[in-house]
Backbone and ligand atoms as CSV (ligand in chain L), in Angstrom:
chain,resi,resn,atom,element,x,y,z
A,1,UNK,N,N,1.941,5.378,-14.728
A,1,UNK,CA,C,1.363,4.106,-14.278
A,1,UNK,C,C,2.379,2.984,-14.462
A,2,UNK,N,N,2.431,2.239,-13.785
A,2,UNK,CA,C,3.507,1.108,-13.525
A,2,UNK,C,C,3.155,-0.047,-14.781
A,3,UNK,N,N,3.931,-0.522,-15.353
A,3,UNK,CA,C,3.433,-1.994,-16.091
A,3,UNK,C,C,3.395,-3.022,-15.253
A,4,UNK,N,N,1.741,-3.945,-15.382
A,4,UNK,CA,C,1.836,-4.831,-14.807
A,4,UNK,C,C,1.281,-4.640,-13.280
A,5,UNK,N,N,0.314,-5.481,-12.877
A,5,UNK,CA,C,-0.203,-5.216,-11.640
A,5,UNK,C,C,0.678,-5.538,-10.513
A,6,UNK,N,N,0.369,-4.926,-9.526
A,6,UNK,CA,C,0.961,-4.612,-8.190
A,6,UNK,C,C,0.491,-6.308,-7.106
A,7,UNK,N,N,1.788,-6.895,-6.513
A,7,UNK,CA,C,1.225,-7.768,-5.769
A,7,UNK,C,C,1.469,-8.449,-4.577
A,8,UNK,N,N,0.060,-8.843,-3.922
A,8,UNK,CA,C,0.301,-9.166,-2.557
A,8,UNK,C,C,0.455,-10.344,-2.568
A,9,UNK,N,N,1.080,-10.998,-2.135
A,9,UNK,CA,C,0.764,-12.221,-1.543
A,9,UNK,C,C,0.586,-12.641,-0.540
A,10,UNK,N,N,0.151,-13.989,-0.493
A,10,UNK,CA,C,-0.470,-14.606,1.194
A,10,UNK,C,C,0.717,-16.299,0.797
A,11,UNK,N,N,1.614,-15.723,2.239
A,11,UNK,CA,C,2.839,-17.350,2.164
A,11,UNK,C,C,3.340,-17.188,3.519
A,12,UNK,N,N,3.612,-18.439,4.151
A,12,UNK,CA,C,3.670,-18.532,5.301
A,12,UNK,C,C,2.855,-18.186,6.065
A,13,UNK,N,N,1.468,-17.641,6.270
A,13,UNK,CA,C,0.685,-17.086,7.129
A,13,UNK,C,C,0.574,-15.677,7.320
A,14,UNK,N,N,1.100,-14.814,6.457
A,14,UNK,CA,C,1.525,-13.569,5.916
A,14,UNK,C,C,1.350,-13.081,4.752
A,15,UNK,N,N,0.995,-11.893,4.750
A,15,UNK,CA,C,0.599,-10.641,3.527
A,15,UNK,C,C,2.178,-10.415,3.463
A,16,UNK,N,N,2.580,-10.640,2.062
A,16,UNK,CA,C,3.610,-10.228,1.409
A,16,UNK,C,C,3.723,-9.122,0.225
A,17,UNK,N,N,3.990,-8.087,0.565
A,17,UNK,CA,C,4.493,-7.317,1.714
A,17,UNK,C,C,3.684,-7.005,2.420
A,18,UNK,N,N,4.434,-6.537,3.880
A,18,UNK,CA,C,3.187,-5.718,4.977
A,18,UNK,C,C,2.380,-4.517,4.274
A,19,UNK,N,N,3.068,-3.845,3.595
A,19,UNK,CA,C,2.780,-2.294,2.910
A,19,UNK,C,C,2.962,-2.621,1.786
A,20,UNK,N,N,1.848,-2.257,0.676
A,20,UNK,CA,C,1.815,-2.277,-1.024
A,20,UNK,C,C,1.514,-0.954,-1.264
A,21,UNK,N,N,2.190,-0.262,-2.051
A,21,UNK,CA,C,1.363,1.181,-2.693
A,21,UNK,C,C,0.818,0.751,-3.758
A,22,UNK,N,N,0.014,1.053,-4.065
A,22,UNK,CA,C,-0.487,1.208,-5.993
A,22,UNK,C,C,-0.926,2.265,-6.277
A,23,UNK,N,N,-0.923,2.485,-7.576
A,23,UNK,CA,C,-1.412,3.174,-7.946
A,23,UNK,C,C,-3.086,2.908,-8.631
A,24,UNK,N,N,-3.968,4.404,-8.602
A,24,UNK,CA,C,-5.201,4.241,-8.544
A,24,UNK,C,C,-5.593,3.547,-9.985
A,25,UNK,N,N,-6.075,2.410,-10.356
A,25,UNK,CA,C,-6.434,1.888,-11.689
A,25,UNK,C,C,-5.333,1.025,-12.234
A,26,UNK,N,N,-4.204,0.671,-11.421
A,26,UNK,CA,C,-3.471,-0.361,-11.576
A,26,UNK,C,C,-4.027,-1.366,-10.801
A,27,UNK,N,N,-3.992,-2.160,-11.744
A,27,UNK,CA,C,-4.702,-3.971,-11.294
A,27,UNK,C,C,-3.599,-4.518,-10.182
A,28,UNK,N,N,-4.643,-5.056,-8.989
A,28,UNK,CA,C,-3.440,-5.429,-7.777
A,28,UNK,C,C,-4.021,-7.637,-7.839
A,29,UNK,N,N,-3.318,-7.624,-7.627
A,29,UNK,CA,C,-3.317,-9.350,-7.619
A,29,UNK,C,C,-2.949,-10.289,-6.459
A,30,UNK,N,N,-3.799,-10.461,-5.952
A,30,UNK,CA,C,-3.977,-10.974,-4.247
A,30,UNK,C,C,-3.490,-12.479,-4.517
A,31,UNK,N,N,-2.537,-12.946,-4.342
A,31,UNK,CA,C,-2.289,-14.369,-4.864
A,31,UNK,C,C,-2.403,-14.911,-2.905
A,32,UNK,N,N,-2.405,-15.816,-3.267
A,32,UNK,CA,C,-2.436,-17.360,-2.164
A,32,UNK,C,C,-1.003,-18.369,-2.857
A,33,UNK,N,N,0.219,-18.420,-2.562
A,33,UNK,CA,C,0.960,-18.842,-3.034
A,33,UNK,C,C,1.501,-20.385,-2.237
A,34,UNK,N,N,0.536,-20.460,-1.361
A,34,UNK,CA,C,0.863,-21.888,-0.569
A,34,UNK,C,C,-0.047,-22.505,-0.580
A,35,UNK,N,N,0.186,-23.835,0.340
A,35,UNK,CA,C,-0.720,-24.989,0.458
A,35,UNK,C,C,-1.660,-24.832,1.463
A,36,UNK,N,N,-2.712,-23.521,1.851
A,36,UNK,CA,C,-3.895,-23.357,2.526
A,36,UNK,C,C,-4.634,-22.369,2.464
A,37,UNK,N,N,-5.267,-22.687,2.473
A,37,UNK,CA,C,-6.414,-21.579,2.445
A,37,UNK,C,C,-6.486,-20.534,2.994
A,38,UNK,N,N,-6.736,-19.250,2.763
A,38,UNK,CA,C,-6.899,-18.052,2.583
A,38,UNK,C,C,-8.212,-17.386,2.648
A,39,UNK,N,N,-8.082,-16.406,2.812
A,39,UNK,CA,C,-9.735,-15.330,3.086
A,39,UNK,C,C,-8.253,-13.746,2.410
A,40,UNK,N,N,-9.195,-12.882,1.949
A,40,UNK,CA,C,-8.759,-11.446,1.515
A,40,UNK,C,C,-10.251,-11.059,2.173
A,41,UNK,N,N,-9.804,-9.710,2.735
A,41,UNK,CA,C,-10.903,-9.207,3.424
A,41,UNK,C,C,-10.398,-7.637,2.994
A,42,UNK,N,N,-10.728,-6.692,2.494
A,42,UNK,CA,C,-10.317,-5.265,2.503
A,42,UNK,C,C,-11.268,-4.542,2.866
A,43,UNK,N,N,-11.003,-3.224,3.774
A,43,UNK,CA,C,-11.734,-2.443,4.176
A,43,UNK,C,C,-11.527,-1.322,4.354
A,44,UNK,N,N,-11.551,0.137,3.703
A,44,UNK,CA,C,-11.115,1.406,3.359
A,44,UNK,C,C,-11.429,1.913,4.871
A,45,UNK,N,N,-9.933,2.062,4.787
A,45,UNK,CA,C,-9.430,2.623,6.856
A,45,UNK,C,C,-10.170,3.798,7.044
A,46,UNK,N,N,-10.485,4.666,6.118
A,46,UNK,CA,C,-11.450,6.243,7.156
A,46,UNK,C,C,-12.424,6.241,7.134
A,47,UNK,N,N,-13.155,4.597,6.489
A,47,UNK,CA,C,-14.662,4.667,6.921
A,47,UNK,C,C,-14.677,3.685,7.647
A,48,UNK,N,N,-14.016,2.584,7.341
A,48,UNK,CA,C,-13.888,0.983,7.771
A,48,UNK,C,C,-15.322,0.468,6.700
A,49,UNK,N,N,-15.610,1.080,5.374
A,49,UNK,CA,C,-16.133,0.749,4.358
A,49,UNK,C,C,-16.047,-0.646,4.123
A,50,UNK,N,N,-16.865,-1.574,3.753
A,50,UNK,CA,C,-15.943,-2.879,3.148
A,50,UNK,C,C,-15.632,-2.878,1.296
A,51,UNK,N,N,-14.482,-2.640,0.819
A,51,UNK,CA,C,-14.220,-3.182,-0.560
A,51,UNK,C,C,-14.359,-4.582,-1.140
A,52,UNK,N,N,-14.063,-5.262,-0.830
A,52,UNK,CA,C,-14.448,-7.056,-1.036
A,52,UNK,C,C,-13.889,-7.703,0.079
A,53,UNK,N,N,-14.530,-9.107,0.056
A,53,UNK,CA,C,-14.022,-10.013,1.036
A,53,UNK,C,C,-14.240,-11.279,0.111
A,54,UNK,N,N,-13.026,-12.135,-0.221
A,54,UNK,CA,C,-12.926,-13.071,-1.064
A,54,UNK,C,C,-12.091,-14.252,-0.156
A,55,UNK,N,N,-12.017,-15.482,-0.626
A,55,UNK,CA,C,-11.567,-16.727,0.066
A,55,UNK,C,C,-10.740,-16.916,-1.334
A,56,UNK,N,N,-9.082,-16.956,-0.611
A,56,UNK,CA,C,-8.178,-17.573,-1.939
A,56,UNK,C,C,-7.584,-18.487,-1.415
A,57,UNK,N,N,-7.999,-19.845,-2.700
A,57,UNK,CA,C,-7.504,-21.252,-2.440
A,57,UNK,C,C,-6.036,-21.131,-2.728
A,58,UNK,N,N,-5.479,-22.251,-2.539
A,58,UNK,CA,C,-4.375,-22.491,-2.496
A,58,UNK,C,C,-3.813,-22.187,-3.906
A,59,UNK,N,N,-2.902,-21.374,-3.719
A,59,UNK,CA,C,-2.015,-21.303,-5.870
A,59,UNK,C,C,-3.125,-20.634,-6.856
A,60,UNK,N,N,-4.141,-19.814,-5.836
A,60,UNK,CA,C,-5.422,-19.164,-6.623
A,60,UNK,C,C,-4.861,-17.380,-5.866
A,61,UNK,N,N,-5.826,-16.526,-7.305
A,61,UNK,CA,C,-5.038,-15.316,-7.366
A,61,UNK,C,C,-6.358,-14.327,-6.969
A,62,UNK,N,N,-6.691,-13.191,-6.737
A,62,UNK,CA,C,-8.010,-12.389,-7.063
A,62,UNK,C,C,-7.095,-10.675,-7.714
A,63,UNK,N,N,-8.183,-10.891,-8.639
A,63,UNK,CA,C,-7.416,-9.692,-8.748
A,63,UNK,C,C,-8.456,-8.142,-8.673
A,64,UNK,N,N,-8.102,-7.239,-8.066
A,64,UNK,CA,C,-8.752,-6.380,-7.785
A,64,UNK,C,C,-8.397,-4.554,-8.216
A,65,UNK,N,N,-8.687,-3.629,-8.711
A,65,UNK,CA,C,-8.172,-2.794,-9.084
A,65,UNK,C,C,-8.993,-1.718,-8.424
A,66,UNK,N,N,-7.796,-0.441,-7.594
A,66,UNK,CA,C,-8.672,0.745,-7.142
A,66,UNK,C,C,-9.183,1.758,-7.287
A,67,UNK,N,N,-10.193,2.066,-7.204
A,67,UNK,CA,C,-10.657,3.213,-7.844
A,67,UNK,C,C,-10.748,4.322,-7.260
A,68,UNK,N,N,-9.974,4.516,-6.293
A,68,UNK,CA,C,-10.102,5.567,-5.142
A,68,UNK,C,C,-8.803,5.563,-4.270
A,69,UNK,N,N,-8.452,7.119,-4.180
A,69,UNK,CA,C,-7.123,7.186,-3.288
A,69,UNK,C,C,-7.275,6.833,-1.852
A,70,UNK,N,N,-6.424,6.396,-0.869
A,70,UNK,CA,C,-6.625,5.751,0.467
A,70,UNK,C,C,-6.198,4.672,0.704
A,71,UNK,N,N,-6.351,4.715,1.833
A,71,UNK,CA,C,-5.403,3.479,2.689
A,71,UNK,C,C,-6.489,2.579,2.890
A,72,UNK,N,N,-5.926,1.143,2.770
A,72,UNK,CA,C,-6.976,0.034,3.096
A,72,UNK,C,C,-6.436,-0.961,4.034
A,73,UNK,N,N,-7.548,-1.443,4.596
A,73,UNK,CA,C,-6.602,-2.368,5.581
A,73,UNK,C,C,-7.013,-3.976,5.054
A,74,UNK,N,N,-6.121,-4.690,5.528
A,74,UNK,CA,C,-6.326,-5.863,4.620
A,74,UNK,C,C,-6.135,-7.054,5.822
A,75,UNK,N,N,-6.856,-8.129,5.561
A,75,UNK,CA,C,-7.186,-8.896,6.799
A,75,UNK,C,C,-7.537,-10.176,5.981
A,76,UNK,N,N,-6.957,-11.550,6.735
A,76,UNK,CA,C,-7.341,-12.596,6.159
A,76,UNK,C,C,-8.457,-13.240,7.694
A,77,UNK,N,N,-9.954,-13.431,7.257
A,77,UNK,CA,C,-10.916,-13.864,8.240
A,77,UNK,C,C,-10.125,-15.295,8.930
A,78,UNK,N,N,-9.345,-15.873,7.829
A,78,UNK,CA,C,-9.286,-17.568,8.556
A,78,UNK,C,C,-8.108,-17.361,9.796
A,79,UNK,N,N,-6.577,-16.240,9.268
A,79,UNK,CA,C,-5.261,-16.203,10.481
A,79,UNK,C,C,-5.708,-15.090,11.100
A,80,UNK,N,N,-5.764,-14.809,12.187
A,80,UNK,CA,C,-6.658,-13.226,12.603
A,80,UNK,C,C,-5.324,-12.409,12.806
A,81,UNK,N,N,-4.310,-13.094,12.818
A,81,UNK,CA,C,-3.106,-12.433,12.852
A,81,UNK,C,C,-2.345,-11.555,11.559
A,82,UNK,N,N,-3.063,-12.329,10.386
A,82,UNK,CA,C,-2.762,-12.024,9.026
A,82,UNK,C,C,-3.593,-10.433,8.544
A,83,UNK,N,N,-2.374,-9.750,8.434
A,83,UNK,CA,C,-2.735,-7.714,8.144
A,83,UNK,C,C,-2.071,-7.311,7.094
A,84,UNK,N,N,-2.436,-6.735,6.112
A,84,UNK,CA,C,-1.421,-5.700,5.415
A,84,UNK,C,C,-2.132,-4.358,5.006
A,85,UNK,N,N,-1.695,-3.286,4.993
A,85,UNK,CA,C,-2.163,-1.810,4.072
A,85,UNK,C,C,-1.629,-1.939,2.693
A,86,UNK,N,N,-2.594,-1.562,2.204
A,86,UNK,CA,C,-2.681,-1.200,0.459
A,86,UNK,C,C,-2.904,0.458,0.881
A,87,UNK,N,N,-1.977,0.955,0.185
A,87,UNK,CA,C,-2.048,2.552,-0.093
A,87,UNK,C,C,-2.228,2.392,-1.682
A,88,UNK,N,N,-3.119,3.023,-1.896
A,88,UNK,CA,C,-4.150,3.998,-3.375
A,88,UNK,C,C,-3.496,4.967,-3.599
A,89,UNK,N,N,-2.749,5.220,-4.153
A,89,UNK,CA,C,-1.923,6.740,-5.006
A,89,UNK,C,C,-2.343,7.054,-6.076
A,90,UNK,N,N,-2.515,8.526,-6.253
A,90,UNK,CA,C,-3.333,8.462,-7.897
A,90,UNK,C,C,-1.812,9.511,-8.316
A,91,UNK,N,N,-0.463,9.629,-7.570
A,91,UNK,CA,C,0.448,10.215,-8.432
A,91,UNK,C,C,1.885,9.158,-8.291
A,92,UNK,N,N,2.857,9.570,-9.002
A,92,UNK,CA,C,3.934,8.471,-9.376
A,92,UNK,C,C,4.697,8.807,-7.988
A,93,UNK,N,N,4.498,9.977,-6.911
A,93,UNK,CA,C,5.488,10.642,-6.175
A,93,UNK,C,C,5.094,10.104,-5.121
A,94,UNK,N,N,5.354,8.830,-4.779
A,94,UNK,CA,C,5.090,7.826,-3.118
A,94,UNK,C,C,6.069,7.066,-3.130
A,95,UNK,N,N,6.242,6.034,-2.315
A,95,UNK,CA,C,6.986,4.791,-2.161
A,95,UNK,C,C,7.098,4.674,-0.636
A,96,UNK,N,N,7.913,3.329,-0.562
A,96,UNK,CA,C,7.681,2.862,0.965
A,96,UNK,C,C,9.085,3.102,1.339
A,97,UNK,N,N,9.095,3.088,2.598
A,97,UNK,CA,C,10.372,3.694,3.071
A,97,UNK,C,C,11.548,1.999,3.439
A,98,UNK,N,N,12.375,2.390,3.957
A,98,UNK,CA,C,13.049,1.111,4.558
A,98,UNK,C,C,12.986,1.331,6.226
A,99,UNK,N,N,13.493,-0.364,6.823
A,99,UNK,CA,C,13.061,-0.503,8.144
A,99,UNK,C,C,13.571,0.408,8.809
A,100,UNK,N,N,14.561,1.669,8.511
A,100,UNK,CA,C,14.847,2.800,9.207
A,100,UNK,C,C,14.133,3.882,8.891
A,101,UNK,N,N,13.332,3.668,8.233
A,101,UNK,CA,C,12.275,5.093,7.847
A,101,UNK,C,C,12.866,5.808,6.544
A,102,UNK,N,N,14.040,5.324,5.952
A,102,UNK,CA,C,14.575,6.267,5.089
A,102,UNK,C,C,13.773,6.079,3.623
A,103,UNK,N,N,14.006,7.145,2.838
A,103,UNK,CA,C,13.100,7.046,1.568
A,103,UNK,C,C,13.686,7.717,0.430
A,104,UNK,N,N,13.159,7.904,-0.430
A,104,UNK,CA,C,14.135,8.479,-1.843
A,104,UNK,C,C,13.394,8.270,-3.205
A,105,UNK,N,N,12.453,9.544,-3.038
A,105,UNK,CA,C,11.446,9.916,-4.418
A,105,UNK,C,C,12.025,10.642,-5.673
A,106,UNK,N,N,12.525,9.992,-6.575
A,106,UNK,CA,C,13.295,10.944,-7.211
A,106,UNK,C,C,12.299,11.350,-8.358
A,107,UNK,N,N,13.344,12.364,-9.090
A,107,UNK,CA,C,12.669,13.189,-10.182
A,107,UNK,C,C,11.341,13.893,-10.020
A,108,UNK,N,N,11.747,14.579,-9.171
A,108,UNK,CA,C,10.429,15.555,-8.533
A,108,UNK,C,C,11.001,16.736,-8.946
A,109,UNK,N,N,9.940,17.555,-9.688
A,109,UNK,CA,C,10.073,19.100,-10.302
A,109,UNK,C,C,10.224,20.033,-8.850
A,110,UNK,N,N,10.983,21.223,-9.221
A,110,UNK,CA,C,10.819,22.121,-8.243
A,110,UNK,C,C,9.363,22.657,-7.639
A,111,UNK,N,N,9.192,22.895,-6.744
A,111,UNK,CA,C,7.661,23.648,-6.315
A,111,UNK,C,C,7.870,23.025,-4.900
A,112,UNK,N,N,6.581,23.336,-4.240
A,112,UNK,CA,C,6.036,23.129,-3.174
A,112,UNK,C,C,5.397,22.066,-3.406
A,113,UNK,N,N,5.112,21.416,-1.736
A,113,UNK,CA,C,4.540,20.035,-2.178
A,113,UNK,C,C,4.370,19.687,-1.020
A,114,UNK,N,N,2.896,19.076,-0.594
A,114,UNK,CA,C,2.751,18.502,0.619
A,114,UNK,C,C,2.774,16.715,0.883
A,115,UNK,N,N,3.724,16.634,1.927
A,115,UNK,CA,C,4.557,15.211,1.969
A,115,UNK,C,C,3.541,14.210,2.894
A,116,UNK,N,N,3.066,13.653,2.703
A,116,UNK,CA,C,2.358,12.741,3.524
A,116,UNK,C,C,2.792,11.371,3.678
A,117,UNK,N,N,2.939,10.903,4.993
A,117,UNK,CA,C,3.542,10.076,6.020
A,117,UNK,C,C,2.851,9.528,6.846
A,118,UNK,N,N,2.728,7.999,6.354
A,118,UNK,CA,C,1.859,6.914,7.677
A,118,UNK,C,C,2.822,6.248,7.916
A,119,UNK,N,N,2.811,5.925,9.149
A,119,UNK,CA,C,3.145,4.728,9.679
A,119,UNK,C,C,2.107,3.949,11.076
A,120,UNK,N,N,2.238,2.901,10.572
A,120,UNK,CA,C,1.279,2.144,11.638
A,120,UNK,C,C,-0.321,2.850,12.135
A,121,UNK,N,N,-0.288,3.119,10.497
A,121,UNK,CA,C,-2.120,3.624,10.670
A,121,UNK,C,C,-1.921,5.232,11.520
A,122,UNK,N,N,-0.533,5.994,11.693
A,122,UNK,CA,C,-0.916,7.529,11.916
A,122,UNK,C,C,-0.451,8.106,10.724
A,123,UNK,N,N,-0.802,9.223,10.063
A,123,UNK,CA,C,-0.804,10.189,9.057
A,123,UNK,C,C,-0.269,11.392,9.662
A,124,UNK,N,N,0.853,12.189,9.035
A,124,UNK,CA,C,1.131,13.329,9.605
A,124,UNK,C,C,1.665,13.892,8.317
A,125,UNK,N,N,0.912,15.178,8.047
A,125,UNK,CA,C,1.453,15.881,6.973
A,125,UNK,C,C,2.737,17.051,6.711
A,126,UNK,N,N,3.354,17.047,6.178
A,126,UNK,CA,C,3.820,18.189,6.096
A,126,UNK,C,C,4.687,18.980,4.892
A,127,UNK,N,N,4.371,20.239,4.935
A,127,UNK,CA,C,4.896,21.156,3.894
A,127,UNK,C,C,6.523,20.725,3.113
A,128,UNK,N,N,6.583,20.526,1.767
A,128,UNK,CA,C,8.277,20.692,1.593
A,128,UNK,C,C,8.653,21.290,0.542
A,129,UNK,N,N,9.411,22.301,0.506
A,129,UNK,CA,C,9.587,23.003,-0.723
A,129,UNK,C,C,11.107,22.010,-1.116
A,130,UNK,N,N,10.719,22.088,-2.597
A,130,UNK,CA,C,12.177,21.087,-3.419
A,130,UNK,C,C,12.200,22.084,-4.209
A,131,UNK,N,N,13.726,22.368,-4.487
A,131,UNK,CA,C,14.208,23.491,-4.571
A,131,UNK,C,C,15.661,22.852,-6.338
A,132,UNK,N,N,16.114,22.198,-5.781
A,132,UNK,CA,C,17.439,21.811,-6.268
A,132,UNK,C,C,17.254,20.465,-6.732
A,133,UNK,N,N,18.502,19.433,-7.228
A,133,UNK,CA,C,18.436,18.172,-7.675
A,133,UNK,C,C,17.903,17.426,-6.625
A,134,UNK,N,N,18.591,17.986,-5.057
A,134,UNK,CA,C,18.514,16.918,-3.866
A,134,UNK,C,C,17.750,17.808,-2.295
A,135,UNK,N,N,16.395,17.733,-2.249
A,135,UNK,CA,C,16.104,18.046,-1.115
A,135,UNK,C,C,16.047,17.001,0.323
A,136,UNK,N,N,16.436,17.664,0.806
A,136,UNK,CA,C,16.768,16.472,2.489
A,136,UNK,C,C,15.095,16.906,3.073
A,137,UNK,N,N,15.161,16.076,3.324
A,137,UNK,CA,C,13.279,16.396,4.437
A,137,UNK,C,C,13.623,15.636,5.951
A,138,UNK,N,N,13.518,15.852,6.723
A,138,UNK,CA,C,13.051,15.281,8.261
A,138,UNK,C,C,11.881,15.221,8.552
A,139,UNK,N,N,11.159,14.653,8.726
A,139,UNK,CA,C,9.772,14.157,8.869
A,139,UNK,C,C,9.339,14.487,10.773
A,140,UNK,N,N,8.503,15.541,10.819
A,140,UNK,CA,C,8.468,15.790,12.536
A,140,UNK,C,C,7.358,14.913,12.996
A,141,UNK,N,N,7.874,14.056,13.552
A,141,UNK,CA,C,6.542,13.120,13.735
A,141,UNK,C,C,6.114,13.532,15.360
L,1,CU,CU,CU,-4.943,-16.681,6.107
């Protein structure tokens, strides 16, 4: 588990970052870091469930913690333009990739292991055996 909660912010008219992972039962902290008003709206993407919908004032924080693995989608009611995903991980072996897709999970034990991959709300799974210090993966999307 990470020290210290995981966090989004809302600046410039934007969820900072687009993509947050956390982990499951790490406290996430929805800040409003500018001069307007705000809405947090979350809603668990494979039901379209609602988790909360809160209004954050200006330099005001909410803080929320998950209790369940999954992707959420995150929406401010006031900019309709304003989106981000919160990914729920309940293991240390995720992270977000860079704007070329590349990624780098280290200290992963040998075994088998199934790799799971969203982008832009599609999921595609697939098998990877790690074998050695350094396994290469290509992702068949
Ligand atoms: Cu907003």
């Amino acid at each position: 588990m990470p020290e210290g909660p995981a966090v989004l912010d809302q600046y410039a008219k934007q969820f900072v970052p687009g993509v947050l992972y956390v982990r499951v039962g790490q406290p996430v902290e929805f800040r409003n870091t500018e001069d307007m008003g705000h809405n947090v709206t979350v809603n668990r993407r494979s039901t379209g469930a609602s988790v909360f919908d809160v209004e954050t004032d200006p330099q005001e924080k909410y803080v929320h913690t998950f209790d369940r693995v999954g992707q959420y989608d995150v929406l401010c009611s006031v900019h309709p333009g304003m989106q981000a995903t919160v990914i729920a991980a309940d293991s240390p072996l995720a992270t977000v990739s860079d704007e070329g897709g590349r990624f780098v999970i280290a200290n992963v034990s040998a075994g088998a292991y199934t790799l799971s991959v969203t982008f832009e709300g599609r999921t595609v799974k697939q098998v990877v055996e790690v074998k050695g210090p350094r396994t290469d993966v290509r992702v068949s999307w």
